[in-house]
Structures are given as C-alpha cells and as structure tokens.
C-alpha positions as CSV (number, residue, x, y, z in Angstrom):
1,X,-33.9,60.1,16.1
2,X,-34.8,57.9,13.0
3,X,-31.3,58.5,11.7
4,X,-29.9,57.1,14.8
5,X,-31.8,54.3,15.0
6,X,-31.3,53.5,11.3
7,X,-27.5,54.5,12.2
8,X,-27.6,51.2,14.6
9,X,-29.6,48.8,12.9
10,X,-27.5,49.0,10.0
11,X,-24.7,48.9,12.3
12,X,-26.2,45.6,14.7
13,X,-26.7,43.6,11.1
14,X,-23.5,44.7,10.0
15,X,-21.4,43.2,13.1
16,X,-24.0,39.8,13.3
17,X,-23.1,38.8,9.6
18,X,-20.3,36.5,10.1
19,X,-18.1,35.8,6.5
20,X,-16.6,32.3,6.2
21,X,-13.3,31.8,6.6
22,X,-11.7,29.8,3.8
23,X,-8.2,28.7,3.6
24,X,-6.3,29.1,0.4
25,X,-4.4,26.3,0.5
26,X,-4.6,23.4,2.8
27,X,-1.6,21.7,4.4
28,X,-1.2,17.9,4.3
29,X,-2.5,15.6,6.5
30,X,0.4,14.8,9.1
31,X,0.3,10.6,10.4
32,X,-1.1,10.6,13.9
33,X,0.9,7.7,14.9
34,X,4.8,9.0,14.5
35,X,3.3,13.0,13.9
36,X,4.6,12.7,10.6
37,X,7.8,11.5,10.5
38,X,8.1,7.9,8.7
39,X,10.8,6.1,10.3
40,X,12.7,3.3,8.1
41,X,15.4,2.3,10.9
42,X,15.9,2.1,14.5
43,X,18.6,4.4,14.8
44,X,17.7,7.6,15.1
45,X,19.2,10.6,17.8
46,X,18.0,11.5,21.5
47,X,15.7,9.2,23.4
48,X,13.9,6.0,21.8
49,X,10.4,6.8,20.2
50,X,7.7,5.0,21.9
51,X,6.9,1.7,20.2
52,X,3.8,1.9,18.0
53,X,1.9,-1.1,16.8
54,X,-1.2,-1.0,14.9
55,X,-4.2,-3.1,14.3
56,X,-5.1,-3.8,10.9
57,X,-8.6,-5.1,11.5
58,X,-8.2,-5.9,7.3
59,X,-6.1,-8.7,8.2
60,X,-9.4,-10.4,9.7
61,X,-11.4,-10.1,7.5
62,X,-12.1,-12.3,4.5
63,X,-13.8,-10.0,2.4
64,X,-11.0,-7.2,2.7
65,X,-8.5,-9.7,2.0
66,X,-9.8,-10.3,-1.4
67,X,-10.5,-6.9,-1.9
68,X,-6.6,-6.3,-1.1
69,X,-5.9,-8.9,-3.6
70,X,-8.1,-7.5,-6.6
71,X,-6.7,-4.2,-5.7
72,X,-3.1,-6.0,-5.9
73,X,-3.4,-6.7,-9.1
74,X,-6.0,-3.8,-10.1
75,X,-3.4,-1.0,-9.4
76,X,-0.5,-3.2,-11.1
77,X,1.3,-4.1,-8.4
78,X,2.1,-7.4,-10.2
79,X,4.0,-5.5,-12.4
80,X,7.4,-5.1,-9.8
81,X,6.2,-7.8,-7.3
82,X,4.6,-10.5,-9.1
83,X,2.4,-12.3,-7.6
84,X,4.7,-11.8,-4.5
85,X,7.7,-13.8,-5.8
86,X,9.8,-10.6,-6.5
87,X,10.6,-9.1,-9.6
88,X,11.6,-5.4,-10.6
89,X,10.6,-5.1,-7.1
90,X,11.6,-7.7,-4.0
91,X,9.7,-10.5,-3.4
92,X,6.8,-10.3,-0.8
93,X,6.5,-14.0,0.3
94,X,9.4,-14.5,2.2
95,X,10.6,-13.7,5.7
96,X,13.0,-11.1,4.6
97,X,11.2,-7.8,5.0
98,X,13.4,-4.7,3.7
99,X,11.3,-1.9,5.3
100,X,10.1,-4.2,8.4
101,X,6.7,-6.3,8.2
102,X,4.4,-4.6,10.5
103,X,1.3,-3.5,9.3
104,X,2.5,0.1,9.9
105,X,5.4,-0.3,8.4
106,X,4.0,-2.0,4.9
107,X,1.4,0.7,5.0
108,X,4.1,3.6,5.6
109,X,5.8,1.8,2.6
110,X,2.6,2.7,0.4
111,X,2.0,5.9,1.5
112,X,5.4,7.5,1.2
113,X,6.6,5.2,-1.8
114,X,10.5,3.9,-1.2
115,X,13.7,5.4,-3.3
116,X,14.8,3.0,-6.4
117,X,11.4,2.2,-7.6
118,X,9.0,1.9,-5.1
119,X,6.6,5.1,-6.2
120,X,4.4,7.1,-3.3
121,X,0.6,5.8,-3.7
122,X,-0.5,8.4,-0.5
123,X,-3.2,10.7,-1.9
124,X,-4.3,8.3,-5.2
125,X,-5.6,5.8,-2.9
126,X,-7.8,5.9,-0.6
127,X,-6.2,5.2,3.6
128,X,-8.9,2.0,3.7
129,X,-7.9,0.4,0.6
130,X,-3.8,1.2,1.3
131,X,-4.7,-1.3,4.4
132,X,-6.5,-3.8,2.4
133,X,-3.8,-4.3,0.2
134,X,-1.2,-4.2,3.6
135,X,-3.2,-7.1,4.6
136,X,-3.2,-8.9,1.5
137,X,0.7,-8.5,1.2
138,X,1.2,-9.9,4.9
139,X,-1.1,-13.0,3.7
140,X,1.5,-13.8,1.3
141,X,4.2,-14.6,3.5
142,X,1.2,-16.1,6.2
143,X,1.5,-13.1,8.6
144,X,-2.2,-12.6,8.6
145,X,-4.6,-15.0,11.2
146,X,-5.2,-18.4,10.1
147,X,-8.9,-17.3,10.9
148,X,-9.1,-15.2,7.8
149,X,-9.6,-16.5,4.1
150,X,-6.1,-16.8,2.7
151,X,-5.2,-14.5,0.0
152,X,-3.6,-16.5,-1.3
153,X,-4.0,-19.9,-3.6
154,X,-2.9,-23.1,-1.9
155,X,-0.1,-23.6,-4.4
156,X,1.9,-20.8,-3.6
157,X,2.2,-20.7,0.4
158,X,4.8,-20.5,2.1
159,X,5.8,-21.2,5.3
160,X,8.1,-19.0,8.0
161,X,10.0,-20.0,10.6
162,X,8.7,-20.0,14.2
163,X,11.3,-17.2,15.3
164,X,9.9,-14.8,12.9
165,X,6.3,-15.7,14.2
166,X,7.7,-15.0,17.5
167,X,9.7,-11.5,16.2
168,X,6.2,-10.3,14.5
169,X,4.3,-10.6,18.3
C-alpha cells in the first residue's frame, strides 16, 4: 500500500508542475492599423482598403513638440533634411509630400525607412518618440494645430495653401 501511495503522490506532483513555455525566437510586431502591410500608393489590386486616419495626440501638445524637435536634431535628421529645407533628403516644409503627409504616413515613413536614402529607424527608436518627431515634421510645413507651441522659429514658417488645408481634413 505505501508503494502505491508513494506511486501517486509522486505521480499527482509530477502532472501539477507546469514548465514555462518559452519561444526561441520571437516574430516581429505586425502594424495594427494596415496588419502589416505599409502602403506608399493608392493603387493597389481587388477592393479599396478601408481609409485609416490616425490621431497623433503629439501634435497637441507643446511639450512633445519640442521633444520632436530635440529628437530632430538629436538623431541627426538635420543631416539629409536640414532644418526642413531639403538637402540630401527632400525638403520637409513645403506642401509637396512624396510619401503623403498624414501622420500615419510620416510615421510609416520612419518605421520602415524609404529606398534611395531614407534608412529604417523601427526598432532603434522607441513608437512614442517616432510620433513626436512625426509631429514635429508636420509643424514645419504648419500641419500641426495652431493651439500647440510651434516647432518651429518664427523666421522660418511657412505658409500652405487653403486647398491643401482642405486635402489634409
């Protein structure tokens, strides 16, 4: 009897010691809002995508806008963009937008990096300060709210027309 008993004790803390399960290797984060998939046109096959907009609450915020401009410069954007007027890279302040001028779409721009220069920043910096810096490159060309500090200096502003104003809503 004290066998069997021993038997199934052994056996009932066998089966109620639970090993963690750890993964090897981790896949990548997919984007929740296209599942992945960065889009850089409109044209694409079978039935239209949904349109996505997203908030940038950055954008309203003082405080993130100059933290978007320190980053700016901090991870050497300057170097291609200047301070926005285009160098190596194109210029930021002007109403011609090569990947689109959405929040999403300067942020996917970021992420994934663009061919002929523009390198892939996703994974060295971190999602909150990739939409700081989105909301300090929309300042330049006065996409963000009036509401929010400028990041920009008074000097270098630029006005856009009323029928991009009205293309960005």
């Amino acid at each position: 009897m004290t066998p069997l008993i021993l038997t199934l004790c052994l056996l009932a803390s066998l089966a109620s010691c639970r090993r963690e399960q750890r993964q090897l290797r981790h896949s990548p984060q997919a984007s929740t809002r296209t599942g992945g998939i960065v889009r850089d046109a409109e044209l694409q096959p079978g039935q239209p995508w949904p349109e996505v907009t997203v908030r940038n609450v950055s954008e309203e915020r003082a405080w993130d806008l100059n933290e978007g401009q320190r980053l700016y410069r901090a991870y050497n954007c300057n170097g291609c963009h200047a301070n926005g007027g285009g160098g190596m890279g194109p210029a930021l302040m002007d109403e011609s937008w090569i990947y689109g001028s959405h929040p999403e779409n300067i942020h996917d721009v970021i992420v994934e990096g663009r061919p002929n220069g523009m390198p892939s920043f996703g994974g060295k910096i971190p999602d909150y300060q990739i939409w700081e810096i989105t909301a300090y490159v929309r300042s330049m060309s006065g996409l963000v709210p009036k509401l929010a500090a400028t990041g920009r200096t008074d000097h270098m502003q630029t006005k856009i027309s009323e029928q991009s104003k009205k293309e960005e809503k």
